[in-house]
C-alpha positions in Angstrom: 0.0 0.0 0.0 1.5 3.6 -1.0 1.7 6.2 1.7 -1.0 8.4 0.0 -3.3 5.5 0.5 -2.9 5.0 4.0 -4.4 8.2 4.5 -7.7 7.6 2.4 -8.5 4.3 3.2 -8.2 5.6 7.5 -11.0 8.1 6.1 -13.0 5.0 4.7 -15.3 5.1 7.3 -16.6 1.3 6.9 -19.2 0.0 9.2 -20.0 -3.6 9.5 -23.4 -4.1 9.5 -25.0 -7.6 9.0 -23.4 -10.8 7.6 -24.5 -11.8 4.0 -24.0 -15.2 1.9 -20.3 -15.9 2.6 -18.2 -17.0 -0.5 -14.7 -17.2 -2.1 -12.6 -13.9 -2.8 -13.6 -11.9 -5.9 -10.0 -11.1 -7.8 -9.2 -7.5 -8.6 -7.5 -7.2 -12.0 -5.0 -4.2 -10.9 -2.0 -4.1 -12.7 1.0 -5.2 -10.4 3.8 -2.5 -9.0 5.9 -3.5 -11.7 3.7 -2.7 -14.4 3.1 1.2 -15.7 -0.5 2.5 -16.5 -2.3 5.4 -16.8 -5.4 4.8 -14.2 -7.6 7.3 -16.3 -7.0 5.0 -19.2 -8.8 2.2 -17.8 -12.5 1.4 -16.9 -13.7 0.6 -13.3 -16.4 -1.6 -12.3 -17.9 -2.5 -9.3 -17.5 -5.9 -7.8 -20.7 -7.0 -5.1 -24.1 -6.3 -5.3 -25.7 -3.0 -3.5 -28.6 -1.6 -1.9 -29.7 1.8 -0.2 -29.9 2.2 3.8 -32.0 6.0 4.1 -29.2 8.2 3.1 -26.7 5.9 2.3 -25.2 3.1 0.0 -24.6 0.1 1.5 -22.2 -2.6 -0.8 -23.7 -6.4 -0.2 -20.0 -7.8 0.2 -20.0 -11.5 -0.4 -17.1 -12.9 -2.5 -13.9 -10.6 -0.7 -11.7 -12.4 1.8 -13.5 -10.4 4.5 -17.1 -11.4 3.8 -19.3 -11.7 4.8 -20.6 -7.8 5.6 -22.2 -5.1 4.5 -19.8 -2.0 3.9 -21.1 1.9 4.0 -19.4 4.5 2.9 -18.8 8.1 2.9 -20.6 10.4 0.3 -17.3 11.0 -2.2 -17.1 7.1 -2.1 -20.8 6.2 -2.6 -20.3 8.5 -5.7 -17.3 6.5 -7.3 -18.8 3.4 -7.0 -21.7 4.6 -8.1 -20.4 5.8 -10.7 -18.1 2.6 -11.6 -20.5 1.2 -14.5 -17.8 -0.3 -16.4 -18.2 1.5 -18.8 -16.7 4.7 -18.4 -13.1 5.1 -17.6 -11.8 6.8 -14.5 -10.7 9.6 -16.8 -14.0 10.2 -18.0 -15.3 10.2 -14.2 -12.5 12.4 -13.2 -13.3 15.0 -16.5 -17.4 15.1 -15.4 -16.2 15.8 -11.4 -13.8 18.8 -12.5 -16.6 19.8 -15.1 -19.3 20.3 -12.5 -16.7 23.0 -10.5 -17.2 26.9 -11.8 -14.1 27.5 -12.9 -12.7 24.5 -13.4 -11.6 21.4 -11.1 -9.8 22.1 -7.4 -6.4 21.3 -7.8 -5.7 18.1 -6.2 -9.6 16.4 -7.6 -8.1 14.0 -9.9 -5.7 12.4 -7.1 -8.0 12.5 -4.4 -10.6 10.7 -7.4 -7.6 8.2 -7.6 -6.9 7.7 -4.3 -10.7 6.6 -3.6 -10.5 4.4 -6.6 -7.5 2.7 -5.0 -8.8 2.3 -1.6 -12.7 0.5 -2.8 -10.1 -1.5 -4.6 -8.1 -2.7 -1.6 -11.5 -3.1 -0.3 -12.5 -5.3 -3.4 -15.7 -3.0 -3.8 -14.0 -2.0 -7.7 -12.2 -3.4 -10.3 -10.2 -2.0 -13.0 -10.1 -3.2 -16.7 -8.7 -1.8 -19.9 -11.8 -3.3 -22.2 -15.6 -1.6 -21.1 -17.6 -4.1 -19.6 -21.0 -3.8 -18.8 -22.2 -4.9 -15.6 -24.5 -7.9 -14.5 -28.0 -6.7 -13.5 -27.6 -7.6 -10.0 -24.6 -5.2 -9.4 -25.9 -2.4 -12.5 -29.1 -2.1 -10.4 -30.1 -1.3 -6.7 -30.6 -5.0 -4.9 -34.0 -4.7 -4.2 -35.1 -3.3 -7.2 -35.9 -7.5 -7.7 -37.2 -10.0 -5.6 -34.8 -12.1 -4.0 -35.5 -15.4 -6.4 -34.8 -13.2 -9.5 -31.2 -12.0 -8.1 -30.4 -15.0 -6.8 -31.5 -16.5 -10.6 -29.4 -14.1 -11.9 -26.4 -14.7 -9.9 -26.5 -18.2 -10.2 -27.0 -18.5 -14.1 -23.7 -15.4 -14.1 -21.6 -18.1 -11.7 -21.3 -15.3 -9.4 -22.7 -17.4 -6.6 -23.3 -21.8 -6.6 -26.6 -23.4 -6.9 -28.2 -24.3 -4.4 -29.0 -28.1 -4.7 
């Protein structure tokens, strides 16, 4: 973990709140230290399922080596992994942030917009990819925007979680 990280992800406020379906560890395809990349060249996803608690996001962590929880976050958080369709490159994200600024973007946004990125990927909440890649219904949309049997349907028929026999 770099320095500058150590800071954000202190900042993470995460708060366990219930244990869901545990399961294996969901890989995050970073590039290792050895390798040179441009983040804003690549596309971020996110990784779990996710619902809203009154004001908040909550991410439905089952597949990460701590599951089983339920992770919150804090608002500039909730908007990058919002905002991590797979689609989109962190560039792109980085670009609309400074664009909705009079005058242009803080100095400083497109670091702290990294640095966020990095720490919901140590937290295996975000992937990075150089291809766009749409996302599986039951991580595109809220949780609960489907009964339980048609997530779990979906999840099952994606091999994101075993059948049940």
């Amino acid at each position: 973990m770099r320095p500058s990280q150590i800071q954000v992800v202190s900042r993470f406020s995460f708060l366990v709140c219930i244990a869901v379906a545990a399961g294996c560890g969901v890989t995050t395809e970073s590039p290792g230290p050895e390798e040179e990349f441009s983040m804003d060249d690549l596309y971020f996803s996110r990784t779990t399922p996710w619902s809203r608690l009154g004001d908040h996001i909550v991410a439905h962590d089952s597949k990460s080596a701590q599951a089983p929880r339920m992770v919150t976050m804090e608002p500039w958080h909730e908007m990058v992994f919002l905002a991590a369709d797979g689609e989109h490159t962190v560039g792109q994200f980085v670009e609309h942030m400074g664009s909705q600024y009079e005058g242009g973007a803080p100095p400083g946004l497109g670091q702290q917009i990294h640095d966020i990125v990095n720490a919901l990927i140590d937290e295996s909440l975000l992937n990075l990819h150089e291809e766009p890649s749409p996302l599986p219904p039951y991580i595109a949309e809220e949780h609960f925007d489907e009964s339980p049997e048609t997530r779990k349907r979906q999840m099952e028929e994606d091999g994101f979680i075993e059948p049940e026999e």
